[in-house]
C-alpha positions in Angstrom: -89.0 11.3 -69.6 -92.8 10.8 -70.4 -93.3 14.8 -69.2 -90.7 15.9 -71.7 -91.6 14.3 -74.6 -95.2 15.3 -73.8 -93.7 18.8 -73.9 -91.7 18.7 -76.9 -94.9 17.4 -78.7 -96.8 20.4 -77.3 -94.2 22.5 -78.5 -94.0 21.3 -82.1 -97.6 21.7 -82.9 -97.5 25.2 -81.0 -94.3 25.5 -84.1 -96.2 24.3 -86.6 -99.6 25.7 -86.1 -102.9 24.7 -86.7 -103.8 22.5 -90.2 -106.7 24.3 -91.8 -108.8 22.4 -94.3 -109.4 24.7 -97.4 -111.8 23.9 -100.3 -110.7 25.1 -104.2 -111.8 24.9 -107.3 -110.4 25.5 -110.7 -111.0 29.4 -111.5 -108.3 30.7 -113.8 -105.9 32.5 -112.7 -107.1 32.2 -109.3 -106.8 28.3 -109.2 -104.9 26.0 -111.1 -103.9 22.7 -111.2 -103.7 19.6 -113.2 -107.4 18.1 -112.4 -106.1 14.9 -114.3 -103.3 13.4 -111.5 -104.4 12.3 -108.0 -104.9 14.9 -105.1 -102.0 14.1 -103.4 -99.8 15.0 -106.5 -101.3 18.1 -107.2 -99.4 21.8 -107.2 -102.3 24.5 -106.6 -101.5 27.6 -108.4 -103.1 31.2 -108.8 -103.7 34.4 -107.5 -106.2 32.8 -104.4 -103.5 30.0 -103.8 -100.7 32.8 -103.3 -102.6 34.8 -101.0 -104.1 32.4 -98.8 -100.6 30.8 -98.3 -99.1 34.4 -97.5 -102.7 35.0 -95.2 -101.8 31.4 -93.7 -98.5 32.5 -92.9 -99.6 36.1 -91.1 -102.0 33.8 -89.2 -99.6 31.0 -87.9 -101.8 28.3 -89.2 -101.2 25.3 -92.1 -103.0 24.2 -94.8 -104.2 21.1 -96.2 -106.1 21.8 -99.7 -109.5 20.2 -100.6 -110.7 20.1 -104.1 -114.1 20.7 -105.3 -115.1 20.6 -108.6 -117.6 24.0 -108.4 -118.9 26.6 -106.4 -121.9 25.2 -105.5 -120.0 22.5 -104.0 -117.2 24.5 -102.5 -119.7 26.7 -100.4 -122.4 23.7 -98.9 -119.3 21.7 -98.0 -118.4 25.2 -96.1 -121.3 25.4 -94.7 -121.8 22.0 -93.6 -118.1 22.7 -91.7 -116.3 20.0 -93.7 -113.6 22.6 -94.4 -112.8 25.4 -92.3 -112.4 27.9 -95.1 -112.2 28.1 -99.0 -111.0 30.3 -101.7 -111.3 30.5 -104.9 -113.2 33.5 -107.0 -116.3 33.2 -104.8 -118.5 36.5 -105.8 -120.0 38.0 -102.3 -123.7 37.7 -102.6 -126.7 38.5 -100.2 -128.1 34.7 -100.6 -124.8 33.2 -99.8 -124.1 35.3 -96.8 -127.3 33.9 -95.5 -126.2 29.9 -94.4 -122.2 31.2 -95.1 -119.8 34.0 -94.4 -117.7 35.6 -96.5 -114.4 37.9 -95.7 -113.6 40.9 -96.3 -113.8 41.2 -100.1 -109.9 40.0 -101.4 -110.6 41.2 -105.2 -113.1 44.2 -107.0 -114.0 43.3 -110.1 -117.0 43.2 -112.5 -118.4 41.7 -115.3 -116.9 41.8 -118.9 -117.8 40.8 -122.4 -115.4 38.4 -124.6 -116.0 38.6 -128.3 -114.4 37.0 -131.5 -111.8 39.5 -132.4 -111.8 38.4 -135.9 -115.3 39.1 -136.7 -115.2 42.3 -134.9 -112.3 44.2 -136.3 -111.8 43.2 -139.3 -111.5 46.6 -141.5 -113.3 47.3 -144.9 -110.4 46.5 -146.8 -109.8 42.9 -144.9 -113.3 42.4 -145.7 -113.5 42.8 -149.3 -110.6 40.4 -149.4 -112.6 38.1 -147.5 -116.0 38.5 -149.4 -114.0 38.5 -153.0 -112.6 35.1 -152.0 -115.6 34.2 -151.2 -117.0 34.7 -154.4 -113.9 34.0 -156.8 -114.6 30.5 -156.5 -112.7 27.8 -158.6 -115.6 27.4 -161.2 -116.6 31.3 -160.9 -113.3 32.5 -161.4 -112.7 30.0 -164.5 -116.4 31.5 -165.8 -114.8 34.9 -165.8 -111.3 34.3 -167.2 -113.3 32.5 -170.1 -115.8 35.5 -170.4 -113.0 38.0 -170.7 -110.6 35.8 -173.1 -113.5 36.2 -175.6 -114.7 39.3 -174.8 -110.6 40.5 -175.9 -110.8 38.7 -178.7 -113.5 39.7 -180.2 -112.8 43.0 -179.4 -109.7 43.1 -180.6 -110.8 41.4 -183.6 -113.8 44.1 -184.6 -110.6 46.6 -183.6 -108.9 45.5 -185.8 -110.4 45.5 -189.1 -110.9 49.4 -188.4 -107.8 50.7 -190.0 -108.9 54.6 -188.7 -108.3 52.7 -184.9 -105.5 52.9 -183.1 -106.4 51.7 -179.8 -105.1 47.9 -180.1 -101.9 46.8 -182.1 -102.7 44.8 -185.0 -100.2 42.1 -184.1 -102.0 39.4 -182.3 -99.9 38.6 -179.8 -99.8 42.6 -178.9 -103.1 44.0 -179.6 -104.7 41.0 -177.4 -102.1 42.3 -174.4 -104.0 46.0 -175.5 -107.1 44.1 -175.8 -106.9 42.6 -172.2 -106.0 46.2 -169.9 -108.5 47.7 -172.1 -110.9 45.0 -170.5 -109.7 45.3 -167.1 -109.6 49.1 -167.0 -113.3 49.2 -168.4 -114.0 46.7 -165.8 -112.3 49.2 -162.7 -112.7 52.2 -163.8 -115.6 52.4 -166.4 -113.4 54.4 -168.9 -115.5 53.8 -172.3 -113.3 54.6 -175.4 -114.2 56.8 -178.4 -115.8 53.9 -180.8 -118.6 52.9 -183.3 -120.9 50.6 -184.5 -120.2 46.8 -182.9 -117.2 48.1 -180.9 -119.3 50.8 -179.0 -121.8 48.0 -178.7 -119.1 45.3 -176.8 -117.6 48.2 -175.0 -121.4 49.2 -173.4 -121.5 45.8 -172.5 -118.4 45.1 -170.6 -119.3 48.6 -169.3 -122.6 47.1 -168.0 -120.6 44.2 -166.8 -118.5 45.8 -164.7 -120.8 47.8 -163.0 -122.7 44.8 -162.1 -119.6 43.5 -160.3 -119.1 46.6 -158.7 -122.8 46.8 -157.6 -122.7 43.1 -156.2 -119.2 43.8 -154.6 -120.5 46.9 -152.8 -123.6 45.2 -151.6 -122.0 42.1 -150.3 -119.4 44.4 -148.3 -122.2 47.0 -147.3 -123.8 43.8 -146.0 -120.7 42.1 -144.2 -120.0 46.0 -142.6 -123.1 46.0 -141.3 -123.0 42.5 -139.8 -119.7 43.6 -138.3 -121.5 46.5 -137.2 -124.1 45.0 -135.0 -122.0 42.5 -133.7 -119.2 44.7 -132.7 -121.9 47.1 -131.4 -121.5 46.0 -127.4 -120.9 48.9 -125.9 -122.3 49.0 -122.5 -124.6 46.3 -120.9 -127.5 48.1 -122.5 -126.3 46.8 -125.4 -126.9 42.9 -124.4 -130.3 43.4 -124.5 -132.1 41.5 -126.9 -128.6 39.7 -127.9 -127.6 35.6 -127.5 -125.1 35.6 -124.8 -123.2 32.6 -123.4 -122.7 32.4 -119.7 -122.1 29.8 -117.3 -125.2 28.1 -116.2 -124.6 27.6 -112.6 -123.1 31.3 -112.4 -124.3 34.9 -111.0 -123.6 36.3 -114.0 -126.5 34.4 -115.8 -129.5 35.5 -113.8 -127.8 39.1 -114.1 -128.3 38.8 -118.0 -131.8 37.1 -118.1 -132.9 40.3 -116.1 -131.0 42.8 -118.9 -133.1 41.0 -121.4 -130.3 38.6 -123.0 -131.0 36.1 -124.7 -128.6 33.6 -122.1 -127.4 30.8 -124.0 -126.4 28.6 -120.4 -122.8 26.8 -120.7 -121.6 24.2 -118.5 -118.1 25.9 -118.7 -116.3 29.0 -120.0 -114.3 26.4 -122.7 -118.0 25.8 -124.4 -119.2 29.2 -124.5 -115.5 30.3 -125.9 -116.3 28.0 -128.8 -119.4 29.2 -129.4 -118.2 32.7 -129.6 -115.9 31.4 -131.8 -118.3 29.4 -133.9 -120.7 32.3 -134.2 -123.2 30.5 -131.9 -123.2 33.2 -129.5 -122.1 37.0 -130.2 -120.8 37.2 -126.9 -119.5 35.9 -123.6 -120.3 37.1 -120.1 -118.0 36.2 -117.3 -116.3 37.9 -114.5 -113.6 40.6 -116.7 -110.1 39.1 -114.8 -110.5 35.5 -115.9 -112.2 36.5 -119.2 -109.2 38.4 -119.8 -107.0 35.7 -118.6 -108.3 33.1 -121.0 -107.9 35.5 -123.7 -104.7 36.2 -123.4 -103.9 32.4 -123.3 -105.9 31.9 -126.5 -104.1 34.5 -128.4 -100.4 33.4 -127.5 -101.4 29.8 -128.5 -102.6 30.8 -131.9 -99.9 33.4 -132.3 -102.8 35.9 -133.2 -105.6 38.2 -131.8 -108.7 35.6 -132.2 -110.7 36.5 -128.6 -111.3 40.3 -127.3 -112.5 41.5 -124.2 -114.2 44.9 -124.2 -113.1 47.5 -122.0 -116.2 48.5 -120.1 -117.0 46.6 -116.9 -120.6 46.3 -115.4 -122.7 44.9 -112.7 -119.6 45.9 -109.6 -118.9 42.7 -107.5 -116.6 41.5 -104.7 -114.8 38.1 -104.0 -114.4 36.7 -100.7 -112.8 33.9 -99.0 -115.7 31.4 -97.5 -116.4 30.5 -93.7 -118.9 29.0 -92.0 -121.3 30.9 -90.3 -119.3 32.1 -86.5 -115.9 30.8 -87.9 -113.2 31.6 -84.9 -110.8 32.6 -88.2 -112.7 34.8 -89.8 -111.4 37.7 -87.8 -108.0 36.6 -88.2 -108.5 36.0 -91.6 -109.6 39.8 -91.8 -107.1 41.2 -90.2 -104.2 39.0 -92.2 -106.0 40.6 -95.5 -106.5 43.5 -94.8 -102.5 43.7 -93.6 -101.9 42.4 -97.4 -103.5 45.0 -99.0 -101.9 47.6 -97.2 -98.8 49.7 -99.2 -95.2 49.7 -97.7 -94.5 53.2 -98.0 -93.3 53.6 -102.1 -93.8 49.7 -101.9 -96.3 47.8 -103.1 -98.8 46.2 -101.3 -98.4 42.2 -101.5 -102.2 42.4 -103.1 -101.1 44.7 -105.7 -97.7 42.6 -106.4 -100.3 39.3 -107.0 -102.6 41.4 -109.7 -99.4 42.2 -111.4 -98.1 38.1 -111.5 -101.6 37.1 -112.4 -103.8 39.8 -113.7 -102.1 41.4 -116.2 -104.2 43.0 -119.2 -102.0 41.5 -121.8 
């Protein structure tokens, strides 16, 4: 009796396969979960929790999940052997492979830049709207409708005790109508009237007036076109140089800038340096493109409007891996499961293309 129930427990844990410990961290969209309910409770989701489950499936082995809170912490606790693997969106670096090892790589990326959308495609005639409200204030505009009521009137009035004029009716009520598109078609389009003595004198004024307005209007625009200019001027990573760039502090991507020559504005998280994109603390954000494009798109839909952008380009190539310690016997198994994933049906997609489309869509 003893020898067959030693067997059947043999057999079961044949059946269900080894449990692999396997560190995470929160890296959207390649792990997610709600940080803010106990462990046990938790429901990883994400492009690295989908694969690993397929790549633990290929390899006949179970998982048990282990949550760190960064990278830093998710590779010593790898290489200290207190998980037997972790995933996340680990970039596959020279210094790391030195006390870790990494898979083959399970994603290619690069870096990308997030801007505020808003500031940097706005068109001209979105930002004279902008600028005029700006300077049609409550007290400005009450200035100017003051200044014009008695600019009319008085014009109308030295109009009309000319009896040779035409230009205004003589009625009140009418000629100040007259009195007040005269004003406001001086004030547009500079188109001076055929007059004499005080009337030519109050029509070269408002003349002078309204190209003053003009002149200031065109300035301020000129000046907001050229801000909008050199902010939306990122181009390349050339372009960074020089420029105040948020990026996570504890990330690759920082030491990348500081050698550019950006002026790295370090983050303790991609939620600050968003806001400070936002605010106009920073003219960028630097991140890896998938999740910068991720968070965008969240943004966006929440707002019901385009408020973040992520420029095209990519830069500085890179690789993520999944995260052994050094001479890890699944490593190789590991391999060969991925390398299985990413490997077409025929006309069907591979599994690894089927996860970019669930989780790394461009829009």
């Amino acid at each position: 009796m003893k020898l067959l129930l030693t067997l059947l427990l043999l057999f079961s844990t044949f059946v269900q396969g080894e449990t692999l410990k396997v560190g995470i961290k929160p890296s959207e969209p390649w792990v997610m979960y709600d940080q803010n309910i106990s462990e046990e409770k938790r429901n990883p989701i994400g492009f690295s929790i989908d694969l690993w489950n397929k790549m633990a499936s290929e390899m006949g082995v179970d998982t048990q999940w282990v949550y760190f809170n960064s990278t830093t912490e998710l590779i010593e606790a790898t290489q200290k052997g207190e998980v037997d693997a972790s995933i996340s969106a680990v970039t596959i670096t020279s210094n790391r492979e030195k006390v870790i090892d990494f898979s083959s790589s399970m994603y290619e990326l690069g870096l990308q830049v997030m801007v505020d959308a808003e500031k940097s495609s706005a068109s001209v005639l979105e930002l004279m709207g902008e600028e005029i409200s700006k300077m049609m204030t409550l007290r400005a505009s009450i200035y100017f409708l003051l200044f014009l009521l008695i600019t009319i009137h008085l014009r109308w009035y030295v109009d009309s005790k000319d009896e040779k004029s035409d230009l205004f009716s003589k009625n009140y009520v009418r000629g100040i109508i007259d009195a007040f598109w005269w004003g406001i078609t001086m004030l547009v389009t500079w188109e001076t009237p055929l007059s004499k003595g005080v009337a030519r004198v109050i029509d070269l004024m408002w003349h002078i007036v309204g190209i003053i307005a003009i002149s200031i209007l065109t300035a301020i625009v000129t000046a907001a076109l050229t801000a909008q200019a050199i902010g939306g001027s990122i181009r390349s990573e050339k372009d960074l140089a020089g420029k105040f760039i948020a990026a996570v502090a504890t990330d690759a991507p920082r030491k990348y800038l500081e050698k550019i020559g950006a002026n790295v504005i370090p983050v303790k998280s991609l939620a600050e340096g968003i806001m400070l994109v936002r605010n106009g603390k920073a003219e960028a954000l630097v991140h890896d493109g998938p999740r910068l494009v991720y968070l965008a798109n969240q943004i966006n839909k929440k707002e019901h409007k385009k408020v973040l952008a992520v420029a095209p380009f990519q830069f500085n190539p890179q690789n993520y891996g999944i995260v052994f310690p050094s001479g890890s016997k699944f490593k190789e198994k590991a391999d060969q499961a991925l390398l299985k994933l990413r490997e077409a049906n025929g006309l069907e997609k591979s599994f690894h293309a089927k996860l970019q489309d669930k989780w790394l869509k461009k829009d």
